[in-house]
N, C-alpha and C positions, 0 to 999 in steps of 0.2 A: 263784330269780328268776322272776316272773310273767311269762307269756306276753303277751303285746301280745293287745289287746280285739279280738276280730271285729267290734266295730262302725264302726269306721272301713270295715274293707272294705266291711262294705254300705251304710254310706253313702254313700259312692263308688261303687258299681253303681246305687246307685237314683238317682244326681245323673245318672250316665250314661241311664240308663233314659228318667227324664224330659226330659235333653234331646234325646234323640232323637225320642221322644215328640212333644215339640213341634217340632223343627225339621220333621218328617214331615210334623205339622196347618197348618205353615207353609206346606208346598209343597202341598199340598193346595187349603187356599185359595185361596194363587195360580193355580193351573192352575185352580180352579174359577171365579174369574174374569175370567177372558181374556175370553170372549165379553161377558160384560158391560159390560167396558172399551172391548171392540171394536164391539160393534153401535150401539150409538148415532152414531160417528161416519159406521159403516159404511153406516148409514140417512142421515146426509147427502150422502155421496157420492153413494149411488143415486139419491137426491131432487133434485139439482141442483139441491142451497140448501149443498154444501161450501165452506169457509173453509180457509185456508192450516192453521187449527190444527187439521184432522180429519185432515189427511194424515199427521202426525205418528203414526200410527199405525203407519208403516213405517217400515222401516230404510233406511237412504242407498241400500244396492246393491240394493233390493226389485226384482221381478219382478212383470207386473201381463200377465196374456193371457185372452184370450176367442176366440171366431171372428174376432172382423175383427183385431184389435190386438195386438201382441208389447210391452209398455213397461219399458223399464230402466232401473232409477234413479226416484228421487219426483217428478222434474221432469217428465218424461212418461208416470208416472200421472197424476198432477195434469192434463198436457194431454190425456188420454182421455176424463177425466170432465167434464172444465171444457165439453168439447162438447157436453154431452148437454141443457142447455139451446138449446146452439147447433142443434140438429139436432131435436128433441121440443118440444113443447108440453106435455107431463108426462111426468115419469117417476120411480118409486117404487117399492119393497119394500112389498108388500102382504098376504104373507102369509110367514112364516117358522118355522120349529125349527131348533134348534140341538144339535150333538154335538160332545164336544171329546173328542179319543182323546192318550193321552199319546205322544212319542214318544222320550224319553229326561229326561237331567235336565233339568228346566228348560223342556222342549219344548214342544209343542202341536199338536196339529192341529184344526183348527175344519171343521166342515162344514156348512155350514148351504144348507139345502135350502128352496126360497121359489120365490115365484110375483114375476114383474115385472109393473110394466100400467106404456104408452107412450102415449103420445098424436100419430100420426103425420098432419098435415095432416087434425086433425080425427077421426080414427079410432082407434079402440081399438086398443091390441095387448097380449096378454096370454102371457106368455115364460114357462114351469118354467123352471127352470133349479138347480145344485147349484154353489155358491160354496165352493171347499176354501182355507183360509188355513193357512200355517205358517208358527208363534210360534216366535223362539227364545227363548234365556233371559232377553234384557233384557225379554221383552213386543212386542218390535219383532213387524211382518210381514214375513217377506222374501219370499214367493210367494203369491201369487193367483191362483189360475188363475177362470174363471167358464164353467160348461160348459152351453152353452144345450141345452133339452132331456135334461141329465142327459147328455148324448154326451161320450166324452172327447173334449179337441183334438186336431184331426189332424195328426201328426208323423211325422218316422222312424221312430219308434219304435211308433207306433199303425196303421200302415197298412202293409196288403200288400208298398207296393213305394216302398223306402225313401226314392226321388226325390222321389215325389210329394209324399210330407213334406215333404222339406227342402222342395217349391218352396210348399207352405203354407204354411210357417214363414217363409219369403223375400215372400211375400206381406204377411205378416201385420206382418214388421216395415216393410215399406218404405210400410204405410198407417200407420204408426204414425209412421213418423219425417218426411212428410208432413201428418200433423194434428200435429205437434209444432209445425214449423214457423208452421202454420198460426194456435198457439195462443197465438203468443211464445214460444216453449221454455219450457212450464211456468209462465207469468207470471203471477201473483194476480192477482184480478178487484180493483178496486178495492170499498172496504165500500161499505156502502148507505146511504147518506143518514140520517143519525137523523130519530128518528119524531117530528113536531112534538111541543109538549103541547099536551096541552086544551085548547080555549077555557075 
């Protein structure tokens, strides 16, 4: 009786071969672009020309903090940003690079490091600042931190004497859930008027 052919077996390691192969170049891609997917909206937000469909970039239970703001949940991200027309006369990402470090399957982390300019009653302001995101595997953002000056935020965890944290962090949500209020709790701006045509 004849031995059964080796070539099934290799054909079968190399079916497995290539598809792992490809499911790899898959996630590859993917993770290579997060930021590409991300920054364009991430640029409307900063711009204070955001639409309801830029926020969509986070996840329901996302996390959004800076120096002044603690925000949880997309309804008041949403009202953080929705201010920044309310409070500037411009404001915009004007210069930017971008790093995306893996942090498991499917993960992300984005760092993108950029220059702000504001426009405060007339006067310039121009902010570094280091914007860290993490992606998880749907693409979603669930945290945002925004650390003005490259400094981290100040927490429990970041400072000498653990209080003082907490009473940052206490600060920082109770300005937040204050401009919530403020903003309708996350309420979309109504569209803009379409743009005549020509004479």
């Amino acid at each position: 009786m004849l031995s059964s052919s080796p070539l099934p077996r290799f054909a079968s390691s190399a079916a497995r071969l290539l598809l792992t192969r490809g499911m790899a170049e898959s996630q590859e891609k993917k993770a290579g672009g997060v930021s590409e997917r991300i920054m364009p909206h991430l640029l409307n937000i900063y711009g204070s020309r955001a639409t309801a469909a830029d926020f969509e970039i986070y996840a329901p239970n996302a996390t959004f903090e800076d120096p002044l703001m603690r925000a949880h949940g997309v309804k008041q991200i949403k009202s953080a940003f929705y201010t920044l027309p309310k409070v500037f006369g411009e404001s915009k990402i004007v210069e930017y690079t971008v790093q995306e470090n893996p942090m498991g399957p499917g993960k992300t982390e984005v760092l993108i490091d950029n220059k702000q300019h504001y426009k405060v009653f007339g006067k310039a302001v121009d902010l570094t600042s280091l914007i860290s995101l993490q992606v998880d595997e749907n693409g979603k953002v669930v945290k945002h931190e925004d650390w003005w000056d490259k400094k981290p935020l100040k927490n429990r965890d970041t400072v000498a004497f653990p209080l003082a944290g907490r009473m940052a962090e206490a600060t920082r949500r109770g300005a937040m859930l204050l401009t919530h209020a403020l903003m309708g709790f996350g309420k979309d701006p109504p569209p803009p008027p379409p743009t005549p045509p020509p004479n």
